[in-house]
C-alpha positions as CSV (number, residue, x, y, z in Angstrom):
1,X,0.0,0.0,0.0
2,X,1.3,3.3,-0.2
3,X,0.7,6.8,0.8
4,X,-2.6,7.3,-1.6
5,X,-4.0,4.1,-1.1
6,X,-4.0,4.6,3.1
7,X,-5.6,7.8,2.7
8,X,-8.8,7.4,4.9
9,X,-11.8,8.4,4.0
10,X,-13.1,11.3,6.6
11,X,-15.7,12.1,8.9
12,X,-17.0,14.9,6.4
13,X,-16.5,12.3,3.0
14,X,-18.2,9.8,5.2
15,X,-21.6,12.6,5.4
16,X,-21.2,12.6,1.4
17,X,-21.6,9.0,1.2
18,X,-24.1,9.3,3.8
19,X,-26.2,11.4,2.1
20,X,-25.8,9.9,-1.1
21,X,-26.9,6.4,0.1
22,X,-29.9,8.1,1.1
23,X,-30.9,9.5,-2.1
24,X,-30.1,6.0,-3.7
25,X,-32.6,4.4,-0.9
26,X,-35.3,7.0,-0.9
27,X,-36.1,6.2,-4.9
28,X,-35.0,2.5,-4.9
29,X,-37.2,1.7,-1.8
30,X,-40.2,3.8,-3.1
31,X,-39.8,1.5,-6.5
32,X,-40.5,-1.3,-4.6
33,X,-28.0,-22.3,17.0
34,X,-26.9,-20.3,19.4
35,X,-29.0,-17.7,20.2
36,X,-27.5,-14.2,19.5
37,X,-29.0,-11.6,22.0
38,X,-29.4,-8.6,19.5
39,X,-31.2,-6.3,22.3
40,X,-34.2,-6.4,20.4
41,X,-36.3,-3.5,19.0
42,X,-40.3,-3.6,19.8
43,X,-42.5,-5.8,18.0
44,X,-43.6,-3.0,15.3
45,X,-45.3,-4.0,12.3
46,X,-42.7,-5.2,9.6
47,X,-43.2,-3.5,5.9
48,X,-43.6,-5.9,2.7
49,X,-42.7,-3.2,0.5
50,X,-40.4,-1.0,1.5
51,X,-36.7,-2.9,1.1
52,X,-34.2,-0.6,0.3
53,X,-32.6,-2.1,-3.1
54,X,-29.3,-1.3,-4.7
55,X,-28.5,-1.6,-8.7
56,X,-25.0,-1.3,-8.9
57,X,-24.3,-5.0,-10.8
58,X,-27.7,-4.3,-12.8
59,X,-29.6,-6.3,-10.8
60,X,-32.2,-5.1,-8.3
61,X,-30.7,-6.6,-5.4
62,X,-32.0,-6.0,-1.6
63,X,-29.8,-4.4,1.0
64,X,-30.4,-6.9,3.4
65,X,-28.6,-10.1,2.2
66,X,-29.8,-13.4,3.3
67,X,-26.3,-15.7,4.8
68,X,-27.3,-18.6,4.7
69,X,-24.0,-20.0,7.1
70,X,-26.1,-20.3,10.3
71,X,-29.0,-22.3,9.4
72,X,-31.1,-23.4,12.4
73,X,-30.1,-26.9,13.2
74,X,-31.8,-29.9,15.0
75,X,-31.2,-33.3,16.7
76,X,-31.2,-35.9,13.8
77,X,-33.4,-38.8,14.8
78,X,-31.3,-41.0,15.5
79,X,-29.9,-39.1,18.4
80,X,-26.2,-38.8,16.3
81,X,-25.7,-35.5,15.7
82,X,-27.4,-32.7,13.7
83,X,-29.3,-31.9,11.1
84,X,-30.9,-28.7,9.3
85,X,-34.2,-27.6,10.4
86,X,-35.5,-27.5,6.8
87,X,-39.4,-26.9,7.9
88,X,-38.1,-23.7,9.5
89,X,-35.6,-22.9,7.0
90,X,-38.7,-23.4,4.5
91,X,-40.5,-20.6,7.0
92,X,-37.7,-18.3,7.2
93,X,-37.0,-18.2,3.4
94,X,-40.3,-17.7,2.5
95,X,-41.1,-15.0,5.0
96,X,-37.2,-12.9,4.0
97,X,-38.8,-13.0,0.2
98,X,-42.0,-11.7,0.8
99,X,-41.0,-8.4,2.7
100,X,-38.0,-8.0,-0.2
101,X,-35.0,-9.6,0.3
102,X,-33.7,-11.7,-2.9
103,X,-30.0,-12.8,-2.1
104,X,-28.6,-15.3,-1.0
105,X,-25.6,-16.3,0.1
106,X,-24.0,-20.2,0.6
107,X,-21.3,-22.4,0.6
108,X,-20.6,-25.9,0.5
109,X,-18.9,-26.3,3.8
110,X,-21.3,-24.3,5.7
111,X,-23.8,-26.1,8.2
112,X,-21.2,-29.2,8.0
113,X,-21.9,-29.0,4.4
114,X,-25.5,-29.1,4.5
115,X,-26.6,-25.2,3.9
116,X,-26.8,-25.4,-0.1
117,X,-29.0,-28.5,-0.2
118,X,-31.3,-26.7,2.7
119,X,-31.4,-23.2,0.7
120,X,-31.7,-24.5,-2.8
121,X,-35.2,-27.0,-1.2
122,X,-36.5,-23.6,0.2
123,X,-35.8,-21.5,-2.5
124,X,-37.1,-23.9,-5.8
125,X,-40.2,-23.8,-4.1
126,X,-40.3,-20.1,-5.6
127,X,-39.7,-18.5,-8.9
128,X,-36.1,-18.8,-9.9
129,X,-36.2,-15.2,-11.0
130,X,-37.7,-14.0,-8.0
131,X,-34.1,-14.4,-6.2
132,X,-30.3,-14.3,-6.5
133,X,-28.3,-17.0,-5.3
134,X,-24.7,-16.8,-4.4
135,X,-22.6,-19.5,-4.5
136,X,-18.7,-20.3,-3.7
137,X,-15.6,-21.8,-4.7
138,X,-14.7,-23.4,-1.3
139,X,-11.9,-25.6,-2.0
140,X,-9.5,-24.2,0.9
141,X,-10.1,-27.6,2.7
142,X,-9.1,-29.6,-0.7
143,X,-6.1,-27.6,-0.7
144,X,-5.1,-27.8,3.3
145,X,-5.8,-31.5,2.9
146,X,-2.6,-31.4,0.6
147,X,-4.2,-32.1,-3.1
148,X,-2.4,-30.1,-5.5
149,X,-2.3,-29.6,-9.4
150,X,-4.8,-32.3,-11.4
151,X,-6.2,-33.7,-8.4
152,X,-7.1,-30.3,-6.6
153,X,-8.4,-29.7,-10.4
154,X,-11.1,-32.5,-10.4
155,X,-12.0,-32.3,-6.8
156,X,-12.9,-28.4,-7.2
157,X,-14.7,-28.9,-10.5
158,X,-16.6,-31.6,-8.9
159,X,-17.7,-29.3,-6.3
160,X,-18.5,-26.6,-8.4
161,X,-20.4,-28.8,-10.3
162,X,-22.3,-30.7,-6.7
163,X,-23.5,-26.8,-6.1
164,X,-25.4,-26.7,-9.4
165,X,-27.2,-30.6,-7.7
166,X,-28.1,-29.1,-5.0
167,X,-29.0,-25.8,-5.2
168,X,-31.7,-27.0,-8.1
169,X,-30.6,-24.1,-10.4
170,X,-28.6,-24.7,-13.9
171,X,-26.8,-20.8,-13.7
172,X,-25.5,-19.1,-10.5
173,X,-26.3,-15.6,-10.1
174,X,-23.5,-14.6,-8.0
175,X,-20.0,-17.5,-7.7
176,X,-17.0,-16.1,-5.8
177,X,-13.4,-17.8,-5.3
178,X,-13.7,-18.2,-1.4
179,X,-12.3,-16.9,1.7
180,X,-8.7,-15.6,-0.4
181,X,-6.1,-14.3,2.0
182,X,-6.5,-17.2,4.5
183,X,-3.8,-19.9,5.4
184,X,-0.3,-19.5,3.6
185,X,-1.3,-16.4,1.9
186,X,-0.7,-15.3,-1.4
187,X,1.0,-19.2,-2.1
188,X,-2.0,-20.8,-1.3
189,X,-4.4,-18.3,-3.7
190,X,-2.2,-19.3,-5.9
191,X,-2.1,-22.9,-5.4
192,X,-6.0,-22.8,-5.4
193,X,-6.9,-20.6,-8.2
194,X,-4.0,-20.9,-10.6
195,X,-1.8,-23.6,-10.5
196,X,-4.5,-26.2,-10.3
197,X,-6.3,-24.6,-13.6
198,X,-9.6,-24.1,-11.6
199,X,-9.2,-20.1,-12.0
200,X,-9.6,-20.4,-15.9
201,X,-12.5,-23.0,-15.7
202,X,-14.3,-20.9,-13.8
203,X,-13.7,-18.0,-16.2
204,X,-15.1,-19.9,-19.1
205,X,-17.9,-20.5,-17.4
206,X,-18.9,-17.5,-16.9
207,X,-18.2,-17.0,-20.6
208,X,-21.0,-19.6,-21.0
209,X,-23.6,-18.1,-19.2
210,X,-23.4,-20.5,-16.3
211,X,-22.1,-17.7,-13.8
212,X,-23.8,-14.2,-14.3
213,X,-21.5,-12.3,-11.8
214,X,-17.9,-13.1,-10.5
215,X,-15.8,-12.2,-7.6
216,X,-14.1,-13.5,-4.3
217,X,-14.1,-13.3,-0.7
218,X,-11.1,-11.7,1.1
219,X,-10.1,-12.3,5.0
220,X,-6.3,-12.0,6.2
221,X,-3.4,-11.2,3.9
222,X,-3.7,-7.6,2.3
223,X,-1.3,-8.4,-0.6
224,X,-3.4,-11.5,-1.8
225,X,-6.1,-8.4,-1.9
226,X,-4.1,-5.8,-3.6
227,X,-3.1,-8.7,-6.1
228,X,-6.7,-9.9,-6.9
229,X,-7.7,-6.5,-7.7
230,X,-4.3,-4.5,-9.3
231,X,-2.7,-7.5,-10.8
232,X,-4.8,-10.8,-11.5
233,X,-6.3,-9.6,-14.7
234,X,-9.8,-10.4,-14.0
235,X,-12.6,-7.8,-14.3
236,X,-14.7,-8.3,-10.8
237,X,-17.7,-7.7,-10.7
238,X,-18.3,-8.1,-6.9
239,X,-16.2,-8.2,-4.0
240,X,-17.2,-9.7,-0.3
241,X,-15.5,-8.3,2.6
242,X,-15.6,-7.7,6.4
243,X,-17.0,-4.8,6.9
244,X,-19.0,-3.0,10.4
245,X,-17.9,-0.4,12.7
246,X,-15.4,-1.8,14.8
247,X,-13.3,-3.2,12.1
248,X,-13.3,0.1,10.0
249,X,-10.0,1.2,11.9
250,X,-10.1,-1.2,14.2
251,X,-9.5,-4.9,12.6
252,X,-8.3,-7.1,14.9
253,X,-6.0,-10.1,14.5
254,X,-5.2,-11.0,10.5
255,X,-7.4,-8.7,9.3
256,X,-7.5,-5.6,7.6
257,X,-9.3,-2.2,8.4
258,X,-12.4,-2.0,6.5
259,X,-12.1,1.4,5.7
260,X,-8.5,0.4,3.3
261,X,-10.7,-2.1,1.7
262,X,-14.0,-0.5,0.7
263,X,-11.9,2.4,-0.4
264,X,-10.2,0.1,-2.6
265,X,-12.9,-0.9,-4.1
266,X,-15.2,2.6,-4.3
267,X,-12.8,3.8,-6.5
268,X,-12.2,0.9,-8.9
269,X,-16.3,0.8,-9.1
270,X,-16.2,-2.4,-7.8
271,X,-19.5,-3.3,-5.5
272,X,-18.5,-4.5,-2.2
273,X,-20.8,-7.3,-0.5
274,X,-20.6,-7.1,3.0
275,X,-20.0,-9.9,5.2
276,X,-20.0,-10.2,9.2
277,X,-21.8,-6.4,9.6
278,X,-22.5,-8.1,13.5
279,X,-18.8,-9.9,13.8
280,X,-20.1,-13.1,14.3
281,X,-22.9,-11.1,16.7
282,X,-20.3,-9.7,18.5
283,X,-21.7,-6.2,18.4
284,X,-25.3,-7.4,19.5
285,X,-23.8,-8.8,22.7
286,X,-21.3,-5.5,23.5
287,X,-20.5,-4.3,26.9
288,X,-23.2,-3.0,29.0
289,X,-21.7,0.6,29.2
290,X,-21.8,0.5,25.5
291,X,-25.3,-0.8,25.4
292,X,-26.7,2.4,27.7
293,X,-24.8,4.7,25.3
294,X,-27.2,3.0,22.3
295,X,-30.4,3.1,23.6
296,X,-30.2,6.1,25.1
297,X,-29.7,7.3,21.8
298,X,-32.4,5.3,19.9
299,X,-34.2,3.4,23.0
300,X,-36.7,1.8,20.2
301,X,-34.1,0.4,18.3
302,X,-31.5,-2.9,18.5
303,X,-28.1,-2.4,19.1
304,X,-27.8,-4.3,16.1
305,X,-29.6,-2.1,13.8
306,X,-26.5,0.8,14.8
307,X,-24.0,-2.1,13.0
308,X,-26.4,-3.1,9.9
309,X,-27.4,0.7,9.2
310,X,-23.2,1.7,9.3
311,X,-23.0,-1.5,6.8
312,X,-25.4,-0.2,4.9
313,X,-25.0,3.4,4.4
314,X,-22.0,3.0,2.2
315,X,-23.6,3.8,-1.5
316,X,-21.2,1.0,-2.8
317,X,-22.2,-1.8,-0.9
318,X,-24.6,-4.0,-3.1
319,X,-26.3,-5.7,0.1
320,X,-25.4,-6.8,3.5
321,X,-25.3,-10.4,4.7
322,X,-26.8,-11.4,7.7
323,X,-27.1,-15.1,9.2
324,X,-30.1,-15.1,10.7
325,X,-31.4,-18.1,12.6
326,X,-33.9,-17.2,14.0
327,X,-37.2,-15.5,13.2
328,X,-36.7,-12.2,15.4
329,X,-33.6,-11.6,13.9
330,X,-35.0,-11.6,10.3
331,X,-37.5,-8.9,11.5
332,X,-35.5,-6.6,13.4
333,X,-33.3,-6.5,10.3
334,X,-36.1,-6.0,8.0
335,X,-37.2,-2.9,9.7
336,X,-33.6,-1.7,9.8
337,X,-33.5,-1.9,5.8
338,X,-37.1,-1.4,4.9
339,X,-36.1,1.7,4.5
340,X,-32.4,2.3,5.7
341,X,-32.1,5.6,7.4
342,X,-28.6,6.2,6.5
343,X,-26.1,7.6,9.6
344,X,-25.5,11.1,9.6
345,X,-21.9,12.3,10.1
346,X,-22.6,12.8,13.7
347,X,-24.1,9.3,14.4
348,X,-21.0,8.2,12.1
349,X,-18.7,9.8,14.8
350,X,-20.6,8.6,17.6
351,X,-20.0,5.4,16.1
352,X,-16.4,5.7,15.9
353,X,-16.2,7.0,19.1
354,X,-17.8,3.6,20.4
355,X,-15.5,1.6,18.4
356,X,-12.6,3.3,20.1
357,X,-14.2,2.4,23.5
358,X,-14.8,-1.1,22.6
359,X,-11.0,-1.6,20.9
360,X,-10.0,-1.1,25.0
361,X,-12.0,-4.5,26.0
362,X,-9.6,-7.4,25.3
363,X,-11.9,-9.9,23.9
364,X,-11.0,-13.0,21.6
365,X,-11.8,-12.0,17.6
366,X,-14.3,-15.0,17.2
367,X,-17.3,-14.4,14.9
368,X,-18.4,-18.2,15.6
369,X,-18.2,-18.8,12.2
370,X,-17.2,-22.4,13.2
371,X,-14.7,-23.0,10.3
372,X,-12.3,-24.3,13.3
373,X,-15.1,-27.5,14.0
374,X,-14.9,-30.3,14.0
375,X,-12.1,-30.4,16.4
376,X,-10.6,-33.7,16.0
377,X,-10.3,-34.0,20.1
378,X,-13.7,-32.8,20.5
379,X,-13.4,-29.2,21.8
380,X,-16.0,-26.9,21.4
381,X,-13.8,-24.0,19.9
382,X,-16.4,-21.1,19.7
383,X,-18.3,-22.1,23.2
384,X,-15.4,-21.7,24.8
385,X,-14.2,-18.8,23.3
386,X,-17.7,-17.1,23.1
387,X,-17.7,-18.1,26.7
388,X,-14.7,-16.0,28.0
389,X,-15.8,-12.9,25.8
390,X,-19.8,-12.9,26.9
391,X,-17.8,-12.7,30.9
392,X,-15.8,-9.9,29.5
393,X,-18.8,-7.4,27.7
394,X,-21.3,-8.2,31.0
395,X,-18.3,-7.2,33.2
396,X,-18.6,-10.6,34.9
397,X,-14.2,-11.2,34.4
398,X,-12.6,-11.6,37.6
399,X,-9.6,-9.8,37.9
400,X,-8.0,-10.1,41.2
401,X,-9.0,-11.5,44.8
402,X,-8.8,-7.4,46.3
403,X,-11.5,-6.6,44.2
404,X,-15.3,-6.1,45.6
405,X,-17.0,-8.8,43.3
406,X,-14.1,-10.5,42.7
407,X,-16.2,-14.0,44.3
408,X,-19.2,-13.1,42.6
409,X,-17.5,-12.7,38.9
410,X,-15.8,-15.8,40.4
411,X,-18.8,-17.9,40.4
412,X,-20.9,-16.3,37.7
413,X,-17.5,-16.8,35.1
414,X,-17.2,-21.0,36.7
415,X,-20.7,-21.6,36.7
416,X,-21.3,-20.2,33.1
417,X,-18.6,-21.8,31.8
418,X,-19.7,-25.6,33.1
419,X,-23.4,-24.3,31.6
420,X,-22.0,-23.3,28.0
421,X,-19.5,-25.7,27.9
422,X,-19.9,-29.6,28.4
423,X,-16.6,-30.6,30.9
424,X,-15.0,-33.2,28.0
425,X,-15.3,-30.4,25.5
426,X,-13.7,-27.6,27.5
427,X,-10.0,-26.2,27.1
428,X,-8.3,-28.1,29.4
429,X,-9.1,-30.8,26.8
430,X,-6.7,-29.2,24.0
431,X,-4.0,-30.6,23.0
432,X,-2.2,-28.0,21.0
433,X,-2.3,-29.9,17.5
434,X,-3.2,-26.8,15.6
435,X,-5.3,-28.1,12.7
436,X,-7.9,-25.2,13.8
437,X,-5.6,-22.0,12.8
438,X,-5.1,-22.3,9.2
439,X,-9.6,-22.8,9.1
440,X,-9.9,-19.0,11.2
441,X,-10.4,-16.3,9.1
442,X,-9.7,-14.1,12.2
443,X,-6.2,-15.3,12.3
444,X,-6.8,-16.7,15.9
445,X,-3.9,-18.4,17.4
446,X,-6.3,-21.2,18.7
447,X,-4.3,-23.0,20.9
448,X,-2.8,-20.3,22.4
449,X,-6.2,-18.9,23.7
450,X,-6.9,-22.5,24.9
451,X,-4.3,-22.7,27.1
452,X,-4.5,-18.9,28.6
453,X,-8.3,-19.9,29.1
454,X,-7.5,-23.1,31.0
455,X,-4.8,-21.3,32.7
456,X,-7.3,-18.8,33.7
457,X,-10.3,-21.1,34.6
458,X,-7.1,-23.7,36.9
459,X,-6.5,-20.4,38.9
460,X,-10.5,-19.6,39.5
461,X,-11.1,-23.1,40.6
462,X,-7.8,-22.6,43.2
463,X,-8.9,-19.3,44.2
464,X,-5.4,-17.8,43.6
465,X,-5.5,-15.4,41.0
């Protein structure tokens, strides 16, 4: 990067954009398993037909972008493990296209590779041109599992070809290269996209119709993103990224600052799809202080309709991806987007300003995103680390014996942790193998944070901290 390309886009450009969003959604809107805790708004009435809709590919795409990661989930019937809920996936898709919202967003690995078979049952039940799907190349696991050249070739182009099966469609709307930037960098895109071939497959399919719109998904090395978009010699015509408040100057771990990356993009006229506008629902479940300093602002609204309407107000983002799992989640981000009420510059600062304040609180990067699972020793990764971040945001961390609630943090922190956490799946259990970190988008030394988390719980349990 140099000096131009760090330039950061200011408070005052930020009210431009602002106010341009909001002339983009005042005439496109008139045209028209784990529970996250999003502080819910009241139970008003939510519009069919006032989605706020973006046109920047040529398609008439909604704001509010359905991920469809986090699909609810449900004992199988046999009692061994889980399957998708596809009765209430059914409920949820059909509800999401009725009040406006027409993308959606999958993968094969996600729900332990179940989500695109769930989303393309629910969604052939419908019109095909009454939604978008969104689709990726996922074959990061093919490539950590060590195939390489033809045999990396044929397992990705079976994939690829597996999404068209189930998803119940013969073109994909939107197909993205995914998760670029991850593991060894810019010798694994490499590895993935071009030495196996699979890059100019994919190319000539689009050249034959069977892919409408291209891009990729970026998370971790910024020179795998400069690359993709100065120097790989293909025309995007969508790029996903991590984008919310917090991360604009504040990305944590491997990550880069948002506000580097949008600007990349905004000026190459390159629409960005935004992933992770909650982090994982980190910013529904923020520390209490922060959560007085919202609603006394807006006391009708979610604390998570502050992070979807910052995603959102950016006149270059195409649509915002949200996994919602449950049906109150879907709503409360229906009325954020139906229509967006774009942040002002001083609701941008005051956002900033509460960014700042929540960089100070040391929590653990994890968006539960579960690309770390299955642990092969049977840890529940993001339980734990969910765990020890929940004790942090509700100020419920113990911190020394001479505090006043130091026994009371004590017991809630112990307690909760036994509760969220079955015993055999805790982190005393870890081993340090590693096979976790390369999966984590975040960058998260894994095993690290296991064993300063077991350190932490050993000296709870001994009272000698």
């Amino acid at each position: 990067m140099n000096n131009e390309d760090k330039k950061k886009i200011s408070r005052r450009d930020f009210f431009k954009i602002a106010g341009a969003a909001g002339a983009v959604t005042t005439g496109l809107a008139a045209c028209g398993n784990k529970r996250t805790d999003s502080s819910a708004a009241t139970n008003t009435e939510v519009p069919t037909d006032a989605m706020t809709y973006r046109t920047l590919t040529g398609d008439r795409v909604s704001l509010l972008g359905y991920g469809c990661m986090r699909w609810p989930m449900k004992d199988s019937p046999d009692g061994k493990g889980q399957v998708v809920d596809q009765e209430e996936i059914n409920r949820l898709v059909d509800y999401a296209l009725a009040h406006g919202v027409n993308y959606f967003d999958t993968a094969p690995p996600y729900c332990q590779g179940l989500s695109e078979e769930a989303t393309g049952i629910a969604l052939s039940r419908h019109p095909r041109n009454s939604y978008y799907i969104a689709t990726k190349m996922s074959n990061h696991r093919l490539y950590g599992a060590g195939l390489r050249g033809k045999e990396l070739y044929d397992a990705s182009v079976e994939m690829y070809r597996n999404s068209f099966k189930s998803l119940r469609t013969d073109y994909f709307d939107y197909y993205l290269f995914h998760i670029l930037g991850t593991g060894a960098g810019m010798e694994e895109m490499r590895g993935r996209l071009y030495d196996c071939g699979i890059a100019d497959f994919i190319l000539k399919e689009k050249e034959a119709g069977r892919i409408r719109k291209l891009g990729f998904s970026f998370h971790g090395d910024v020179k795998v993103f400069d690359y993709m978009l100065q120097e790989s010699g293909i025309p995007w015509d969508f790029v996903q990224i991590q984008l919310n408040y917090l991360d604009w100057r504040h990305a944590s771990g491997m990550n880069v600052n948002a506000e580097y990356l949008y600007g990349e993009l905004a000026k190459r006229n390159i629409p960005a799809v935004i992933m992770e506008p909650l982090l994982g629902g980190r910013l529904s479940k923020v520390h209490d202080h922060i959560v007085t300093k919202l609603k006394q602002r807006e006391p009708e609204h979610s604390v998570a309709s502050w992070a979807f309407r910052f995603s959102g107000s950016f006149p270059d983002v195409l649509t915002v991806l949200s996994g919602m799992t449950y049906m109150e989640h879907l709503q409360d981000n229906l009325r954020t987007y139906s229509p967006l009420q774009p942040l002002t510059d001083e609701e941008f600062r005051f956002l900033q300003e509460t960014a700042d304040l929540m960089a100070q609180y040391q929590t653990i990067p994890c968006n539960d995103c579960n690309y770390c699972m299955p642990c092969p020793y049977g840890l529940d990764i993001p339980s734990v680390l969910l765990h020890y971040n929940k004790c942090i945001n509700e100020g419920h961390m113990p911190k020394s014996r001479q505090d006043d609630n130091y026994q009371e943090a004590r017991r809630a922190f112990l307690i909760g942790y036994d509760r969220s956490v079955p015993r055999l799946r805790q982190a005393s259990h870890c081993i340090g193998c590693a096979q976790c970190n390369p999966h984590c988008p975040q960058g998260i030394d894994i095993p690290k944070e296991m064993q300063r988390i077991d350190h932490f719980v050993e000296q709870l349990k001994q009272n000698n901290l």
